[in-house]
DRENKE-793208 format. One record per residue (C-alpha): residue number from 1; residue in one letter; x negated, y, z. Coordinates in steps of 0.1 Angstrom, whole numbers. Layout:
<lumvexs>
<lumvex NUM, "A", <X, Y, Z>>,
...
</lumvexs>
This chain:
<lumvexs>
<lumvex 1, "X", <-351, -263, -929>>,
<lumvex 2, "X", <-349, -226, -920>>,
<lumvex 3, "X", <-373, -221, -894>>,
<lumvex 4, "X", <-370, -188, -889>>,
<lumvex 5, "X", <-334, -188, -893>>,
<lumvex 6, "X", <-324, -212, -862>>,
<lumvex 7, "X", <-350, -197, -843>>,
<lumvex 8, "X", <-336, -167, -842>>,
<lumvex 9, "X", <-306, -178, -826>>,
<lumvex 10, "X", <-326, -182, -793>>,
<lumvex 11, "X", <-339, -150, -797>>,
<lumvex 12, "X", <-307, -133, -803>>,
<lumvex 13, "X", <-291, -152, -773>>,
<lumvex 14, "X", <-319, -141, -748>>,
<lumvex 15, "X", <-321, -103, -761>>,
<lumvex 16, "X", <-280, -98, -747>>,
<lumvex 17, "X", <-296, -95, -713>>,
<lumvex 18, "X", <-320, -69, -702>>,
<lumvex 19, "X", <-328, -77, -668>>,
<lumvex 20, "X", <-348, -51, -655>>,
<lumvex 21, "X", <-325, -28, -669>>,
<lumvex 22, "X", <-293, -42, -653>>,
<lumvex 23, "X", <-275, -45, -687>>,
<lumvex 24, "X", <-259, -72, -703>>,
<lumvex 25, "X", <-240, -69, -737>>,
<lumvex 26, "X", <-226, -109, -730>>,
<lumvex 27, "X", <-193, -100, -716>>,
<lumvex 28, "X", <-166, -109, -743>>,
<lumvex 29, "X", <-156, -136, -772>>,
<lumvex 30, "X", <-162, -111, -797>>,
<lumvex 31, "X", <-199, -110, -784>>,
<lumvex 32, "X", <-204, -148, -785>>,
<lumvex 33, "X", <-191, -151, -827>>,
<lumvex 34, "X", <-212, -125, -832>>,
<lumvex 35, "X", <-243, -140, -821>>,
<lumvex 36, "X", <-231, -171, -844>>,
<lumvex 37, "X", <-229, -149, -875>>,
<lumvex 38, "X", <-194, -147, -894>>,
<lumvex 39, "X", <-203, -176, -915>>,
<lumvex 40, "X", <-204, -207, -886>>,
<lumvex 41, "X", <-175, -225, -879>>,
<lumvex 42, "X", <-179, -229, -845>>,
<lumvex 43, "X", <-178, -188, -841>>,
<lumvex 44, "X", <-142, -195, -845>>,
<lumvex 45, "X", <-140, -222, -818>>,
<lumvex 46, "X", <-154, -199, -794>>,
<lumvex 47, "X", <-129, -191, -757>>,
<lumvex 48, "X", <-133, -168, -728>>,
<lumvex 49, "X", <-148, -198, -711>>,
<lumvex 50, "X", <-181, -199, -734>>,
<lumvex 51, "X", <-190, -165, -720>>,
<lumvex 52, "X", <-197, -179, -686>>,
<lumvex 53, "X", <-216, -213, -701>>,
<lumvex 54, "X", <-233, -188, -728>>,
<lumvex 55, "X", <-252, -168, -695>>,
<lumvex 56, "X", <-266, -199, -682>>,
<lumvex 57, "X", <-282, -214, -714>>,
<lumvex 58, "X", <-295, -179, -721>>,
<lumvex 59, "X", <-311, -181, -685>>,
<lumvex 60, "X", <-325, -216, -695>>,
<lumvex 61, "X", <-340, -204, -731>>,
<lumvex 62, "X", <-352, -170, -715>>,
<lumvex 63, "X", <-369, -195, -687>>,
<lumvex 64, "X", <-392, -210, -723>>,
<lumvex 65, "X", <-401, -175, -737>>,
<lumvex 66, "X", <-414, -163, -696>>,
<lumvex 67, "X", <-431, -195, -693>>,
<lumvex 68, "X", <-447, -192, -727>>,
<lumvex 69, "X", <-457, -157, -720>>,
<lumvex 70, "X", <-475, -169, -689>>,
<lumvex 71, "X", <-496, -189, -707>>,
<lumvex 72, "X", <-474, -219, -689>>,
<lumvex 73, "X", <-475, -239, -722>>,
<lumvex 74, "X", <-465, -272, -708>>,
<lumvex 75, "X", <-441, -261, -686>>,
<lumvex 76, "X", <-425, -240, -717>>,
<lumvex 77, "X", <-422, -273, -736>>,
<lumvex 78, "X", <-404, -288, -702>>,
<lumvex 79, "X", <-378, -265, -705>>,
<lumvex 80, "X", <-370, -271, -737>>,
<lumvex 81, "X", <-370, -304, -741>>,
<lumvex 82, "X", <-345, -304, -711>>,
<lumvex 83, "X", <-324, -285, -731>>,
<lumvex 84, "X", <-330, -305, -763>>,
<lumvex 85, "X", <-317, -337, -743>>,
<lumvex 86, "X", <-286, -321, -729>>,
<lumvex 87, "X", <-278, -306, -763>>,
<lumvex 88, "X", <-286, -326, -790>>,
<lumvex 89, "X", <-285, -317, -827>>,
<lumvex 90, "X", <-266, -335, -858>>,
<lumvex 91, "X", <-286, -330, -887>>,
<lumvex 92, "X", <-272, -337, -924>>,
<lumvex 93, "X", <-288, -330, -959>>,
<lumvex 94, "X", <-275, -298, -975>>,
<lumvex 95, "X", <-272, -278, -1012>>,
<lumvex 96, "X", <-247, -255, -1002>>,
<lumvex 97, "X", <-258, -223, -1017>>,
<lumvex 98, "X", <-288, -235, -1030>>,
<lumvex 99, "X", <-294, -244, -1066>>,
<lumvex 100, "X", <-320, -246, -1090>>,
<lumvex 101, "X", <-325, -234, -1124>>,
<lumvex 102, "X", <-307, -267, -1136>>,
<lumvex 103, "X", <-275, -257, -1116>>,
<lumvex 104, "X", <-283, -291, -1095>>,
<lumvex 105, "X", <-289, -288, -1052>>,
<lumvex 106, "X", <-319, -276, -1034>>,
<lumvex 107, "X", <-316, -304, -1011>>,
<lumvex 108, "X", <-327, -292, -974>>,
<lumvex 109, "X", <-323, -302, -937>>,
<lumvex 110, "X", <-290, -285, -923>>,
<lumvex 111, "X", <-284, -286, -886>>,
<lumvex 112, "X", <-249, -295, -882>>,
<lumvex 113, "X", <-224, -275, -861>>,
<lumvex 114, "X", <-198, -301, -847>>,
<lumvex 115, "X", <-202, -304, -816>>,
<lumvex 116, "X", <-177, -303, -782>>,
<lumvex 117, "X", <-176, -263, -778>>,
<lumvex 118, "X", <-191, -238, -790>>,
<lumvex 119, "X", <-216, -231, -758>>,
<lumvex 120, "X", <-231, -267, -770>>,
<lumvex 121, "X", <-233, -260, -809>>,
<lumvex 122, "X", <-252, -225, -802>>,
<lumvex 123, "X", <-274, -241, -775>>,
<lumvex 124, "X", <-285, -271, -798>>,
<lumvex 125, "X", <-294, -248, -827>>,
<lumvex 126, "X", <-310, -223, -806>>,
<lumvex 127, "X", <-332, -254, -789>>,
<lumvex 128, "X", <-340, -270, -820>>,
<lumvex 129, "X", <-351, -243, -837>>,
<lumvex 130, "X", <-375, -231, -809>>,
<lumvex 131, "X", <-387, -262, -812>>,
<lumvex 132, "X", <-396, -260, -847>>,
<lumvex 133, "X", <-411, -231, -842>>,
<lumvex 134, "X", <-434, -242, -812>>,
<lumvex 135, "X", <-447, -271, -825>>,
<lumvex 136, "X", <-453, -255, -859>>,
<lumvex 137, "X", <-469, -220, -849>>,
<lumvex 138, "X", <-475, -230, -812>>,
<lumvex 139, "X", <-460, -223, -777>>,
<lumvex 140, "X", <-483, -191, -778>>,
<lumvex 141, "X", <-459, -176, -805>>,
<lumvex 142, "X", <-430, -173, -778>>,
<lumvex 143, "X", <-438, -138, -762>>,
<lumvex 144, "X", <-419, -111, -738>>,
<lumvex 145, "X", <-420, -79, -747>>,
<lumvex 146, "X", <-451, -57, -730>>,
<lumvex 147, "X", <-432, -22, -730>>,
<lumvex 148, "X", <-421, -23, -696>>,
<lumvex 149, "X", <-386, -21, -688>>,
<lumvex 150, "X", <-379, -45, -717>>,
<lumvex 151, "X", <-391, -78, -716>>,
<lumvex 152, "X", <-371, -85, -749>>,
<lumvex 153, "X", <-382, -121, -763>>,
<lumvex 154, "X", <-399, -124, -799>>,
<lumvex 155, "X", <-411, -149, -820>>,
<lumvex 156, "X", <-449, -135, -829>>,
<lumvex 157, "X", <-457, -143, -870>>,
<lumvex 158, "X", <-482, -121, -875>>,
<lumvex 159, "X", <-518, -134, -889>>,
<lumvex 160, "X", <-537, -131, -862>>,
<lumvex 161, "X", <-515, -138, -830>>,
<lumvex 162, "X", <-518, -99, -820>>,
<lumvex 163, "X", <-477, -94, -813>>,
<lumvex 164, "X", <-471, -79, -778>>,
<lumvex 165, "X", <-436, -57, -786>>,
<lumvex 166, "X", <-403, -70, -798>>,
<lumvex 167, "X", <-403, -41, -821>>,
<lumvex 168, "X", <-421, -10, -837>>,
<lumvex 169, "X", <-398, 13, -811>>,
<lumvex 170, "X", <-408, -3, -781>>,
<lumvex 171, "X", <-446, -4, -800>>,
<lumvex 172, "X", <-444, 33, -803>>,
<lumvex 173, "X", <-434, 40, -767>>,
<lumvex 174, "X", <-464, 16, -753>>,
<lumvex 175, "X", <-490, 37, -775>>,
<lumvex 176, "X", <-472, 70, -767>>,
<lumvex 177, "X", <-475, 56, -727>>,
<lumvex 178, "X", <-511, 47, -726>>,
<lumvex 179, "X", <-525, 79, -746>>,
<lumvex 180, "X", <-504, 101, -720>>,
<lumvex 181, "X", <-522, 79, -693>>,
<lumvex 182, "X", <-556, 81, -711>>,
<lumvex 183, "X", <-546, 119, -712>>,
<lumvex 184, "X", <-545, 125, -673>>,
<lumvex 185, "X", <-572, 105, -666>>,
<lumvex 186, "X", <-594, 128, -687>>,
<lumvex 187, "X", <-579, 157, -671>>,
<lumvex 188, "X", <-583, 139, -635>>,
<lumvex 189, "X", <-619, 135, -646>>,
<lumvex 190, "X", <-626, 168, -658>>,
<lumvex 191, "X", <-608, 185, -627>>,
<lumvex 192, "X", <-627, 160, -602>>,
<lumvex 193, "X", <-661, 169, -621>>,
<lumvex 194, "X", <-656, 209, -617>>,
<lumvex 195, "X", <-645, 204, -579>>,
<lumvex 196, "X", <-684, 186, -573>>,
<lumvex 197, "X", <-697, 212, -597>>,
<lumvex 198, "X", <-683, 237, -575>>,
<lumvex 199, "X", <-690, 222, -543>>,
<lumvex 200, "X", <-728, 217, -555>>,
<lumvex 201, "X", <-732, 254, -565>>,
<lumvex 202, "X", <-715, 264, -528>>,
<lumvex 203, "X", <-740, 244, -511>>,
<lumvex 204, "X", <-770, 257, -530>>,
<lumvex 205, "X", <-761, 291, -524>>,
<lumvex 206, "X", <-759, 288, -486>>,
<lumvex 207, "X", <-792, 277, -486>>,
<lumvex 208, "X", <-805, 309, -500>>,
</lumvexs>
């Protein structure tokens, strides 16, 4: 199964909103197939009234990554298996597009996209693929973004655990941040050491 694949779809889903920022790019239809990718199905069976059901299982899946992040491991995995029990997936043995040298199916686990709107469908991908990726990489893997205002979510796959951006930009901007900081303090320093300097050599001289 394609790990990485379905559990991206949480990770799209939650990155529509940018709450600190007051925006929110999950206003339309349009938005919603989108998210699906112009291969599914179910992209097609999406209405105006999936936008509305779309915000609150984004609120529900971005509830997992800020738990995670919190180091709220258990309570991550609460949150998800609510969402696993309210939207259940249908998984079916697949060879679509896959063949090997022989011309005969790469047989792999598909998660099925039938169910009774499309709000459901994305939601039991999304949960199911977290969940793959939870229980095979950990619950420390689900991360927020560190370059405040973002708080984007990410799935960390590097080596050694050491992710803390959603992405080299917002990487870049957090270095860029903490050298300017680094900067002023240095010059806060500097300035604060001359004033004693200063003050020292007053003080010596009106004792003479």
């Amino acid at each position: 199964m394609e790990l990485a694949y379905y559990s991206d779809y949480a990770v799209r889903l939650v990155n529509t909103e940018e709450p600190a920022r007051g925006k929110d790019s999950l206003t339309s239809v349009e938005v919603i197939r989108e998210l699906f990718g112009a291969a599914s199905q179910m992209a097609r069976r999406a209405n105006d009234s999936d936008v509305t059901r779309f915000r609150s299982v984004r609120a529900r899946l971005r509830a997992v990554f800020t738990a995670a992040d919190e180091g709220d491991h258990t309570g991550a995995v609460d949150l998800l298996n609510s969402l696993l029990l309210e939207f259940p997936v249908s998984p079916q043995i697949s060879g679509h597009d896959y063949l090997d040298e022989d011309g005969r199916p790469r047989w792999h686990m598909h998660l099925a996209d039938h169910p009774s709107n499309a709000t459901a469908g994305y939601a039991a991908i999304a949960a199911m693929g977290l969940a793959f990726h939870l229980t095979a990489f950990g619950a420390d893997r689900l991360g927020l973004c560190q370059a405040a205002p973002c708080r984007n979510a990410y799935l960390d796959t590097s080596t050694n655990r050491s992710r803390r951006y959603c992405s080299d930009r917002c990487a870049t901007r957090a270095n860029v941040a903490a050298y300017r900081a680094r900067k002023r303090l240095e010059a806060e320093a500097e300035r604060t050491g001359l004033t004693a300097e200063s003050s020292q050599e007053t003080t010596v001289a009106g004792e003479r």
